[in-house]
C-alpha positions in Angstrom: 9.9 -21.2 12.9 10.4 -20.7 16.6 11.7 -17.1 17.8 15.2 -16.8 18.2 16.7 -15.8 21.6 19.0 -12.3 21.4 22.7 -13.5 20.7 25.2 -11.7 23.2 22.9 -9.7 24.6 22.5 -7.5 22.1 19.3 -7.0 20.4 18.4 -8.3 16.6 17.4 -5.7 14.0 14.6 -5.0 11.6 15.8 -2.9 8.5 12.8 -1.1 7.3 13.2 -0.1 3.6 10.7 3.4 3.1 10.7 6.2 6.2 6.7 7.3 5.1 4.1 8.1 7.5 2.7 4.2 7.3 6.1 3.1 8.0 5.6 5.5 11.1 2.2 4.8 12.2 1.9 1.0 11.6 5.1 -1.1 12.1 6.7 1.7 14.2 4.2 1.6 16.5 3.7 -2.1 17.6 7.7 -2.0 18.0 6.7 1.0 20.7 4.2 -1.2 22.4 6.9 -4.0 22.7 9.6 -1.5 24.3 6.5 0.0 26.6 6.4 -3.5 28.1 10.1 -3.8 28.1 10.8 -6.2 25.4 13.9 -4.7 24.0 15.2 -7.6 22.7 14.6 -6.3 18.8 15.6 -2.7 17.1 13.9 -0.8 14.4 16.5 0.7 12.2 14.9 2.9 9.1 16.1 3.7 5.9 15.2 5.7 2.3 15.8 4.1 -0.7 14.5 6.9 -3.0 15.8 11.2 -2.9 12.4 12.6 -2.5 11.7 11.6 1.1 15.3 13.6 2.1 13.5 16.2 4.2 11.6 14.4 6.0 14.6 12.2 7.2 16.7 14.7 8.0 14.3 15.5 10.3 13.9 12.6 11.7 17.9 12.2 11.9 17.9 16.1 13.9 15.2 14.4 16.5 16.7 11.1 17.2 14.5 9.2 15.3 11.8 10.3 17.6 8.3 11.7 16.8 4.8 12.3 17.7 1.8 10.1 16.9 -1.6 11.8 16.9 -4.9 9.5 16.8 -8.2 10.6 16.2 -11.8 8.8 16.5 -15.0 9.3 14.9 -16.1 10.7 17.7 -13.2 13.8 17.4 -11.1 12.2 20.4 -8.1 12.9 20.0 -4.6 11.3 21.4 -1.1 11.7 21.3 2.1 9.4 21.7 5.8 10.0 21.6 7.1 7.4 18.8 10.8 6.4 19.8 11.0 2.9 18.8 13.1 3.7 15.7 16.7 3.2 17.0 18.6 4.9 13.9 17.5 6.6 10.7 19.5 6.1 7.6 19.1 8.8 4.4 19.4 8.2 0.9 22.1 8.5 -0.5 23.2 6.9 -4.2 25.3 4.1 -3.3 23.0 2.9 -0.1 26.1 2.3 1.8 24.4 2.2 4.8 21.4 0.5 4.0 23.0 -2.1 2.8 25.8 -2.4 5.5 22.7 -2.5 8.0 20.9 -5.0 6.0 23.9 -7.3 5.7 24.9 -7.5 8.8 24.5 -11.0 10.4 22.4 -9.1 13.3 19.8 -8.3 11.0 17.2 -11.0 11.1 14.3 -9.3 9.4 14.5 -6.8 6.4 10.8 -5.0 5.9 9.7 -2.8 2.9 6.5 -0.2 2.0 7.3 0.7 -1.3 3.7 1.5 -2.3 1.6 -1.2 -4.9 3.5 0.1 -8.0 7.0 0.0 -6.8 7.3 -3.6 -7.6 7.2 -3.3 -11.4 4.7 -6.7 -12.0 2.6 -7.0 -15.0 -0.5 -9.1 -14.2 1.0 -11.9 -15.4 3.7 -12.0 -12.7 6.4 -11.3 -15.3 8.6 -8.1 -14.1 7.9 -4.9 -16.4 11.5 -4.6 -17.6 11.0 -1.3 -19.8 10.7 0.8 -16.8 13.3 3.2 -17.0 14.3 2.7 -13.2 13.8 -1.1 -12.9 16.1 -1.4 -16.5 18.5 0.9 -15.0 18.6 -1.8 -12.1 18.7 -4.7 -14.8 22.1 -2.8 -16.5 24.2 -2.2 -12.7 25.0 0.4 -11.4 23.5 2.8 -8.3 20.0 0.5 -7.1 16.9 2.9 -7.9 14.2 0.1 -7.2 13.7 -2.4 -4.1 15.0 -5.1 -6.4 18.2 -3.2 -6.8 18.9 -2.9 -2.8 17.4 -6.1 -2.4 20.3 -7.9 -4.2 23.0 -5.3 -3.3 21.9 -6.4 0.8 21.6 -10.3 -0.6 24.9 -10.2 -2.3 26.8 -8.9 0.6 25.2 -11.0 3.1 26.4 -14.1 0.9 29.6 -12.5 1.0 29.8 -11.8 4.1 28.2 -15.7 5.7 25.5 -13.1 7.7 23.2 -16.0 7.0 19.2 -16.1 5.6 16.9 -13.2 6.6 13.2 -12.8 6.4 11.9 -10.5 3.4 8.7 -8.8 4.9 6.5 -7.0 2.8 4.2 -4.3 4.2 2.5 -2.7 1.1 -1.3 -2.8 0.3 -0.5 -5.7 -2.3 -2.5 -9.3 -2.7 0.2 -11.9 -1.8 2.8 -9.2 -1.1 4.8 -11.5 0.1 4.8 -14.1 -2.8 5.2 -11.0 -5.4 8.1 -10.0 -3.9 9.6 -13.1 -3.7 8.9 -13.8 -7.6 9.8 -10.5 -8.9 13.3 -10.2 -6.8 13.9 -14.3 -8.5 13.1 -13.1 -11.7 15.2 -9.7 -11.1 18.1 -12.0 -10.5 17.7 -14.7 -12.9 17.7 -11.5 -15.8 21.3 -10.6 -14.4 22.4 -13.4 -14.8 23.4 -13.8 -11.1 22.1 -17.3 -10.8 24.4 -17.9 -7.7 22.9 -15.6 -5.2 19.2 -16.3 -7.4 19.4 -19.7 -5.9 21.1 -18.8 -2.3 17.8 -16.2 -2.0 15.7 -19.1 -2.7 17.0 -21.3 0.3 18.0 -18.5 2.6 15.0 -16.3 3.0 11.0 -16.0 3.4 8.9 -13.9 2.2 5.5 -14.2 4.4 2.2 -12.7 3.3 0.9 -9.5 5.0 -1.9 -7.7 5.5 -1.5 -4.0 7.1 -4.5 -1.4 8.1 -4.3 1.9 9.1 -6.0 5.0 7.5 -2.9 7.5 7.1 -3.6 10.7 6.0 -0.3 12.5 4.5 0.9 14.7 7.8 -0.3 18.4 7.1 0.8 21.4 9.1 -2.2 21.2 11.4 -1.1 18.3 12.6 2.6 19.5 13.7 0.4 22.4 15.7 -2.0 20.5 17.4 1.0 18.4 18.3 2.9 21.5 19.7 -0.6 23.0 21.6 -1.4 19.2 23.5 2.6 18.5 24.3 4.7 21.2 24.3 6.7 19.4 21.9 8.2 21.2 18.5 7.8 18.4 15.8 8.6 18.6 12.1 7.8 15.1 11.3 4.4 14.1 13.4 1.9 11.6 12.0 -1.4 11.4 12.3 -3.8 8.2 11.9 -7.2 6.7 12.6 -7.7 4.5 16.4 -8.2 1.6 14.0 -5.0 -0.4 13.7 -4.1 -3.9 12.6 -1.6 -6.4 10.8 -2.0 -10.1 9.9 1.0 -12.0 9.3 2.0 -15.5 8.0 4.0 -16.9 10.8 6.9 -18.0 8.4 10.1 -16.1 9.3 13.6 -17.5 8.7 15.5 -16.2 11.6 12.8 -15.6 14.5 10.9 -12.5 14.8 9.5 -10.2 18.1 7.0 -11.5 20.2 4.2 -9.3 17.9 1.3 -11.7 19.0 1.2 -10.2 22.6 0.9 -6.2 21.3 -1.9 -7.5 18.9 -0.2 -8.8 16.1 -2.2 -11.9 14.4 -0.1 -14.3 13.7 -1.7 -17.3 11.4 -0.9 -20.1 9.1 -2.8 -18.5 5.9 -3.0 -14.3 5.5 -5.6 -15.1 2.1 -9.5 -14.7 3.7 -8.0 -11.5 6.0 -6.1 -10.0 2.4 -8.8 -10.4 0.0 -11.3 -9.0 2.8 -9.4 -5.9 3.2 -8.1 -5.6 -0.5 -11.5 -5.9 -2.1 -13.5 -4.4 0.2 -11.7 -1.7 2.2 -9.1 -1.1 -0.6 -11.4 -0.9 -3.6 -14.2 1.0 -1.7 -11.5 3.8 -0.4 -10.6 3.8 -4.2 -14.4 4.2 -5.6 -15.2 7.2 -3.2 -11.7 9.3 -3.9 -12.6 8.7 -7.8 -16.4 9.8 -7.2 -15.9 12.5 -4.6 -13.3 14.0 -7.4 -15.7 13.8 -10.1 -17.6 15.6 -7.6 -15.3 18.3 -6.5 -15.5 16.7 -3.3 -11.3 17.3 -1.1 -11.5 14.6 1.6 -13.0 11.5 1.7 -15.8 11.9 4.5 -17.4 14.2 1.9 -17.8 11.4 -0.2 -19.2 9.1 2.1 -21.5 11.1 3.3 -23.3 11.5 -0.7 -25.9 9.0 -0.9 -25.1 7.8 -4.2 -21.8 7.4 -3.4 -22.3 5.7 -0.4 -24.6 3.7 -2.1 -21.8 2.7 -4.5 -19.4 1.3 -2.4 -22.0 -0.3 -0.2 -23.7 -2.0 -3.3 -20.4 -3.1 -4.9 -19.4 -4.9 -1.2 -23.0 -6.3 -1.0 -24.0 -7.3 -4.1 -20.4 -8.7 -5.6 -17.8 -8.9 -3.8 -19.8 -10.7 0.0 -20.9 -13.8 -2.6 -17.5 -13.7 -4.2 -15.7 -14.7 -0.7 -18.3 -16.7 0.6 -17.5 -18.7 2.7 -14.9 -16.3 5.0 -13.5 -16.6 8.8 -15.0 -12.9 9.2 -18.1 -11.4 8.8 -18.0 -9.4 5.8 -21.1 -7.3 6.5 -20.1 -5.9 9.8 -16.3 -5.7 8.2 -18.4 -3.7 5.3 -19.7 -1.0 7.7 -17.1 -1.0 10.4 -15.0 0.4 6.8 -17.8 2.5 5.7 -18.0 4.2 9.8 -13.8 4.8 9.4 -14.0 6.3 5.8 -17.1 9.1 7.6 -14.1 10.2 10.1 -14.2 13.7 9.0 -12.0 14.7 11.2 -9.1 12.4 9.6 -9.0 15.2 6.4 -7.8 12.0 4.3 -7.7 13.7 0.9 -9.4 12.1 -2.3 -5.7 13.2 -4.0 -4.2 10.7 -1.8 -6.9 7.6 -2.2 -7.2 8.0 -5.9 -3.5 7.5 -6.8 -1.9 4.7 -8.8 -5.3 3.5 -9.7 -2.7 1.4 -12.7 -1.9 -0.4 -9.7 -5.5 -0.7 -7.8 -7.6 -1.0 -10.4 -6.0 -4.6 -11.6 -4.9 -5.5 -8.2 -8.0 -4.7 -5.7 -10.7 -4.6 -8.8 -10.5 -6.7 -11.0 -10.3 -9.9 -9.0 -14.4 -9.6 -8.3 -15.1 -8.7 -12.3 -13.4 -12.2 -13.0 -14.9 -14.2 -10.5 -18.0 -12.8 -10.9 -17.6 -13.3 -14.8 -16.6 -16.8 -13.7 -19.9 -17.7 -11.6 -22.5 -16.4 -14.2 -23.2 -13.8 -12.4 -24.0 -9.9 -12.8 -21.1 -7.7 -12.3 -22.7 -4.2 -12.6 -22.1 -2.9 -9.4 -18.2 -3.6 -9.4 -18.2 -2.4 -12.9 -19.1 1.3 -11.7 -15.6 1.6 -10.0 -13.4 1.2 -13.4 -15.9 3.6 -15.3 -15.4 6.2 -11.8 -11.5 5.8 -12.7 -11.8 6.4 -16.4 -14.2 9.3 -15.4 -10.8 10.3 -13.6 -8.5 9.8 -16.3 -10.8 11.9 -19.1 -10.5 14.5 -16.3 -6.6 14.3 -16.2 -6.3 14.2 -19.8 -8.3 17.5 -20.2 -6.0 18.9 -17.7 -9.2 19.4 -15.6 -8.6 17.2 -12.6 -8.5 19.9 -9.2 -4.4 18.2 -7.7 -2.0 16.6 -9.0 -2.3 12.9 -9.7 0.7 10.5 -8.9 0.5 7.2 -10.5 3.7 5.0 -11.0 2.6 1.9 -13.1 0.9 4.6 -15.5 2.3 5.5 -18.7 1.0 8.6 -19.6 1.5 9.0 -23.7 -0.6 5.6 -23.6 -3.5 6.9 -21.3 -3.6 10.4 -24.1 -3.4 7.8 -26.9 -6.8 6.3 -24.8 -8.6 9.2 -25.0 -7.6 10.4 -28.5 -9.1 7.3 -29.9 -12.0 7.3 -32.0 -13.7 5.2 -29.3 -12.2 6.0 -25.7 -13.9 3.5 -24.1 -13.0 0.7 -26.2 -9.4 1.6 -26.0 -9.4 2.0 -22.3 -11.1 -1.7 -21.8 -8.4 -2.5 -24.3 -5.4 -1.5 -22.0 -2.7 -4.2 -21.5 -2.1 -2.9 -18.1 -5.2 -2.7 -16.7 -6.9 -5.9 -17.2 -5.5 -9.4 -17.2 -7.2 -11.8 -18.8 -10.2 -9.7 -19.5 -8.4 -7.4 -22.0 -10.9 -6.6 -25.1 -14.1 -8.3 -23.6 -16.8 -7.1 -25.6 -18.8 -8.3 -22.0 -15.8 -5.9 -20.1 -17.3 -3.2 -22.5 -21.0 -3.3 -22.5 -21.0 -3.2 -18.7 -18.5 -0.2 -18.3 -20.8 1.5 -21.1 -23.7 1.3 -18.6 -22.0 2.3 -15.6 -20.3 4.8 -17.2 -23.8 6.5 -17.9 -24.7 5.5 -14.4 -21.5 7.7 -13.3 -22.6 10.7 -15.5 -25.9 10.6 -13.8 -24.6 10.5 -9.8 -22.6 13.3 -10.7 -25.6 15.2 -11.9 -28.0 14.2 -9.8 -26.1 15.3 -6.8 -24.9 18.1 -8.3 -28.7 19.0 -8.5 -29.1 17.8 -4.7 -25.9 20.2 -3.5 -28.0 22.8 -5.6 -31.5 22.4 -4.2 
């Protein structure tokens, strides 16, 4: 749909649902470049949907919505930018009174979301996982606690209202994020039995596909120091990212959109070949180091990388299964294979294993097992992508012992069923066995062998360079 022209001269507005740091360093940013060329014709407003990120929107709040992006290369170059392209921060509170008076209004012509992979509630099948105790709270009324719940609280007053269609734009490291959302918010609907505004969402918005990428290490207090040492400037909320930045968007939006395409945006018919490049091999291989650099006491990622056998890992699984599985592709995979394998050696990012290896319940079946099937499907060997789930079940027997060295955050993960894994008579068996984790290939006795062998393979790259850190 063609861009819309500003209306009054006043500028449209982009609700963003989810103030994190890749909110901050990704969407944030290309709205910068578009006021540093003096397209003001659009506003970023930003708003929490959850309690735990109050701190650091109150901070945000006391500076304006202002802060301090720090870049760094492989090389060590470092740079720094004054962020102020959000126009107005709004904080959680209960009711979401003013998310959803933002979101409503007829101004609003785009409403964007980073939830994180697990915060839209989908079993493989597509079917919504209505026994989570937030997403049923949703389903019974009552205060939203998920991005289904504000969704259709912003939806239903916009109906209300006549504010008119809006574009749904989904940010999160998700295959088809736009299409999941779309289905699960239908289905979140249709089980309320508000079958009205379920069929005026269906007519009255779009949900394009996405695909965002930006390594964003969670902000530590080096970060706010270096800030204060190169500018002067006292931040409590800087970010810090790799030099690499990009976002691929289906051009599908409802009621017109910025002018992205000129501040690098890529804007195309189809986002599949550019998603299931970056979701299999940049997504899964950030996965496969965090879980083998924490089997190997390894902190950051960098460590990892720089392992031979774990290098070798994530290059062979790329190479061997996942290049043949996307044959033929627009890009070149093998250069896109080591241009990811050069960003993950940035030591000087400090991107923490803790935060790579989360919601693997949500990776594992979402950036994983995609390859294992098609490979399954083709004939072919699928040993090398098989090493990644036996890495993350590595992970889990650590977490279960109460041995793993931080805290591990996983929201698709229910944790009495994981115990019950690992307190069967056969672990392995019961972990291949998981309704969450695998689809269609639930119970393969194929699925088993293979993870039995790269299992072993796992024990012996954690001895082996345990013996080389030794020599």
């Amino acid at each position: 749909m063609p861009m819309s022209p500003p209306t009054r001269g006043l500028p449209f507005t982009i609700l963003h649902l989810g103030v994190g740091a890749f909110h901050r360093a990704h969407q944030a940013v290309y709205m910068q470049a578009l006021a540093d060329r003096g397209d003001r014709s659009w506003r970023l407003v930003s708003g929490e949907l959850r309690p735990d990120g109050a701190t650091t929107v109150a901070a945000l709040q006391a500076q304006q919505g202002a802060y301090t992006l720090e870049t760094v290369d492989p090389s060590g170059a470092r740079e720094y930018r004054l962020i102020t392209a959000i126009d107005r921060v709004l904080a959680f509170e209960p009711r979401l009174t003013e998310v959803i008076e933002v979101g409503s209004d007829a101004g609003t012509r785009i409403i964007s979301f980073t939830v994180t992979e697990a915060g839209y509630y989908l079993k493989p099948s597509g079917l919504l996982e209505e026994g989570h105790p937030d997403l049923l709270g949703d389903l019974e009324g009552g205060n939203p606690r998920t991005l289904y719940g504000a969704l259709a609280a912003i939806l239903k007053q916009r109906r209300a209202k006549g504010s008119g269609g809006v574009t749904l734009l989904n940010c999160d490291n998700l295959r088809c994020n736009g299409d999941k959302v779309r289905l699960g918010l239908l289905q979140f609907l249709e089980r309320r039995g508000e079958l009205d505004l379920m069929d005026w969402v269906a007519s009255h918005t779009t949900c394009p596909n996405s695909m965002v990428d930006r390594i964003t290490p969670r902000p530590s207090r080096e970060v706010a120091q270096r800030v204060e040492a190169a500018t002067g400037r006292r931040d409590a909320v800087p970010v810090m990212a790799e030099r690499y930045l990009q976002w691929v968007v289906e051009d599908h939006f409802f009621g017109g959109r910025p002018d992205w395409a000129s501040v690098g945006v890529e804007l195309v018919d189809s986002v599949h070949p550019y998603e299931e490049a970056k979701i299999r091999i940049l997504n899964a291989s950030h996965s496969c180091i965090a879980w083998a650099g924490t089997l190997l006491g390894d902190r950051y990622i960098h460590e990892g990388v720089r392992r031979a056998g774990v290098r070798r890992m994530a290059f062979e699984y790329v190479t061997e299964d996942v290049i043949p599985a996307l044959h033929p592709s627009p890009i070149p995979l093998a250069l896109y294979r080591d241009t990811v394998l050069e960003r993950f050696s940035n030591p000087y990012l400090l991107d923490t294993n803790q935060r790579v290896a989360m919601d693997g319940y949500s990776k594992l079946p979402g950036f994983i097992v995609p390859t294992l099937q098609d490979r399954l499907r083709s004939g072919h060997s699928f040993a090398k992508t098989a090493r990644l789930p036996a890495l993350f079940f590595a992970v889990l027997q650590l977490w279960h012992k109460g041995e793993l060295p931080y805290e591990y955050q996983d929201q698709a993960m229910d944790p009495g069923s994981v115990r019950a894994i690992f307190e069967a008579p056969d672990p392995l068996a019961a972990f291949v066995r998981d309704p969450v984790l695998w689809g269609s290939l639930r119970g393969s006795e194929v699925l088993e062998q293979a993870l039995r062998s790269a299992y072993d393979e796992v024990g012996r790259l954690v001895l082996e360079e345990g013996l080389a850190a030794n020599a």
